[in-house]
N, C-alpha and C positions, 0 to 999 in steps of 0.2 A: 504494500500500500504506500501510496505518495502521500508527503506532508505539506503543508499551506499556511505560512505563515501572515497574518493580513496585518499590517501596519495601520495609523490614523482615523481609526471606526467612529464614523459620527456619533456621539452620545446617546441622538434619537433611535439610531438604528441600535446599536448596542444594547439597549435599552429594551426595543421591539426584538431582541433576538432574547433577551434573556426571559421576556413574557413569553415570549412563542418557546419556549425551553419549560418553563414550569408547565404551562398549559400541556403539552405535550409530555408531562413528566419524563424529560428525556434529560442526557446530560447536553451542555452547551452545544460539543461536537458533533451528536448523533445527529442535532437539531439542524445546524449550518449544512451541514449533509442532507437529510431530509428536502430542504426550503432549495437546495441545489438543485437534488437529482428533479422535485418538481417543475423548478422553472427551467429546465434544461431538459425535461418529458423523456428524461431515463430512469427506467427501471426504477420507482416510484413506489414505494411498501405501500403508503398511501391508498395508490387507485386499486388495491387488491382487498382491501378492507369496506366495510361499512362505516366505520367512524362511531360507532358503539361500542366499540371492544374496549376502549378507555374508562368507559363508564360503569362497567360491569364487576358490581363486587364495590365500589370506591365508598361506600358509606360506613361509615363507624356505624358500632351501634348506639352510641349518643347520637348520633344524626337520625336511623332509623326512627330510635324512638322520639325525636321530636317531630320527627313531619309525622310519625301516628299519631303522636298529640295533635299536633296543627289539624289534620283530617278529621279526628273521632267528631266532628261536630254533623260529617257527613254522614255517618255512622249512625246518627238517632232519628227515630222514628218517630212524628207528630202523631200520638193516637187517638186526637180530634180528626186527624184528617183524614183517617184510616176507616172511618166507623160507619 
């Protein structure tokens, strides 16, 4: 494998590279490679996915059990309105 060393990176980009790096839970590298191979429409992990597979499994269970809290209101029955 070839190395690439980039000198003078705008802040803004750097910046937009390091968001597109957490969003992506990838490291820095894998990320600058990803955002490559896409704008350069080689070999792209990307186009082989749905873009759900990030999401899958990602909740604690303090977060599960808040959005069941946030919902349970879904959850109940009016049984005036039932009757």
């Amino acid at each position: 494998m070839e190395s690439l060393t980039i000198h003078n990176i705008p802040l803004e980009l750097a910046q937009a590279l390091q968001r597109e790096s957490m969003r992506l839970h990838a490291s820095l590298d894998d990320t600058v490679i990803e955002l490559l191979r896409r704008a350069l429409k080689i070999g792209s992990s990307e186009e082989k996915r749905n873009g759900l597979a990030r999401l899958a499994g990602t909740w604690t269970t303090e977060e599960h059990d808040q959005f069941e809290a946030a919902i349970a209101v879904t959850e109940q029955l009016d049984e005036d309105l039932w009757r």
